[in-house]
N, C-alpha and C positions, 0 to 999 in steps of 0.2 A: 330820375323817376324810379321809383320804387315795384318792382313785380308785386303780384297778389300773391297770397298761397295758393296750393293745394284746394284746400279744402275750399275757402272764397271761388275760386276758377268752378271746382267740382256745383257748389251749390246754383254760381251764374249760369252754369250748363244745363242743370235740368231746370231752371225756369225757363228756359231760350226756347223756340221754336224750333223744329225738325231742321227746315230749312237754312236755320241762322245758323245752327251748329256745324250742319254741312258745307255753307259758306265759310266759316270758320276753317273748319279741317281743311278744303280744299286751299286757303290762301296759307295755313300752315305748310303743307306740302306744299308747295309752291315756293315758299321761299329758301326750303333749306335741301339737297339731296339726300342728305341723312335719314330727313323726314320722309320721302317717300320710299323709301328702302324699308323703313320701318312697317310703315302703312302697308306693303306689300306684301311683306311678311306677313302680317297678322291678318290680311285680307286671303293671300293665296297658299300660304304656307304653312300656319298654323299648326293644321291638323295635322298635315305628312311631315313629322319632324325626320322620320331614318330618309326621308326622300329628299327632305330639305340639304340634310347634311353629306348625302352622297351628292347632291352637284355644288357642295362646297368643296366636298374632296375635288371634284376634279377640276374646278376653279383652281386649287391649290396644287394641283397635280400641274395645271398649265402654266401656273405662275412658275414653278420652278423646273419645264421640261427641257432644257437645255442651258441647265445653272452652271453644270459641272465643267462646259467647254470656253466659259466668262473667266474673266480676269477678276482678283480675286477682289478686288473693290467693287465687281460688280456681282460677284458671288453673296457679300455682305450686302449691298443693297436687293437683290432679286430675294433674298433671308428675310431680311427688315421689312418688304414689301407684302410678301406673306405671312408673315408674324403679325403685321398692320389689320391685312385684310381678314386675319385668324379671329383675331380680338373684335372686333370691329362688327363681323356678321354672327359670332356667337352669342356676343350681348344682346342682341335683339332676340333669342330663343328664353332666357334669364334661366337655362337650366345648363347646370358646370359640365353635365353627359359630354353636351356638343364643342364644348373647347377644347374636353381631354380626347374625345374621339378623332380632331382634326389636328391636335399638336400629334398626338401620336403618329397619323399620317405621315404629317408632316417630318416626325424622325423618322417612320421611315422609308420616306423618300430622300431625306442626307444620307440614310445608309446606302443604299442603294446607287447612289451617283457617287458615294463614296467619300462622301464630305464629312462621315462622322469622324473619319478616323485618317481624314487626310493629312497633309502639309498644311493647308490654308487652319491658321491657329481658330481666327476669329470665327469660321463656320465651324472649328470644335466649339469655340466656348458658346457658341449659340445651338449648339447640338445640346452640348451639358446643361444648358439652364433650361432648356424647354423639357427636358429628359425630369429635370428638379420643380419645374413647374407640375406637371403631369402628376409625381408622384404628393404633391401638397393639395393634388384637384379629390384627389383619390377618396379620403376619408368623408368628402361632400357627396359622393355618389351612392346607388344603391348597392345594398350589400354585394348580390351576386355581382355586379360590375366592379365592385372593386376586388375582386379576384380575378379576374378576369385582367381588371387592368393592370394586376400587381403582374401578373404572369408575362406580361406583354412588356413590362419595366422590365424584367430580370433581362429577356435578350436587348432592350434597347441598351441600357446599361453595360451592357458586355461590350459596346463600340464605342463606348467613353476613353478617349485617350489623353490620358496622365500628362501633362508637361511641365516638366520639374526643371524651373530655374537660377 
């Protein structure tokens, strides 16, 4: 079976009745979780994006409050899990603001529990890529904020540790 496009689904939508549509939506949501995350968002979240994004920080703040006392395979997964859920609820805002707002959190909270710059290699090299992600988000943002976020790259940056082998 072949999907319809866009544009076909768009056109079948506005001849449909209020009702069908809404039947529709509800059995979309319904079938996927993603789908209702979405829908939630854009129902209850919309408008407050800096409120949206601070109880993503601390979403992100709890996924990794006691990363640093884990074993370091589980330090890499409790990373990857947040890195998941990083990506995952930013997409549903489609502005780059809330990714680079919440990786940078995100570094620095490794700094902080001291994973940027610790033993555990793997929570470096996942410190330095998010550190290099951040700064590729940077030229997609508005002006004043990418000064802002340049400023906030230089200390993150400085707990980038070097391993020459």
């Amino acid at each position: 079976m072949k999907a319809a496009t866009v544009h076909q689904i768009k056109k079948e939508l506005e001849t449909s009745s209020p009702q069908r549509v809404l039947s529709l939506l509800l059995r979309v949501i319904k079938s996927k979780t993603e789908n209702k995350e979405l829908i939630s968002y854009l129902l209850f979240d919309e408008d407050n994006l800096s409120g949206y994004i601070a109880d993503l920080r601390e979403d992100v703040s709890e996924l990794l409050k006691d990363v640093k006392y884990l074993p370091s395979y589980q330090v890499k997964r409790s990373l990857r899990k947040a890195l998941k859920f990083i990506t995952k609820y930013a997409k549903y805002t489609g502005v780059k603001e809330t990714e680079a707002e919440l990786l940078v959190h995100l570094c620095k909270l490794m700094q902080g529990q001291g994973l940027a710059s610790g033993p555990n290699k793997m929570a470096n090299s996942i410190y330095a890529k998010q550190v290099e992600k951040v700064e590729k988000l940077i030229p997609f943002l508005h002006e004043e904020l990418q000064f802002d976020y340049k400023e906030e790259l230089v200390g993150l940056k400085k707990s980038i540790k070097i391993n020459y082998y």
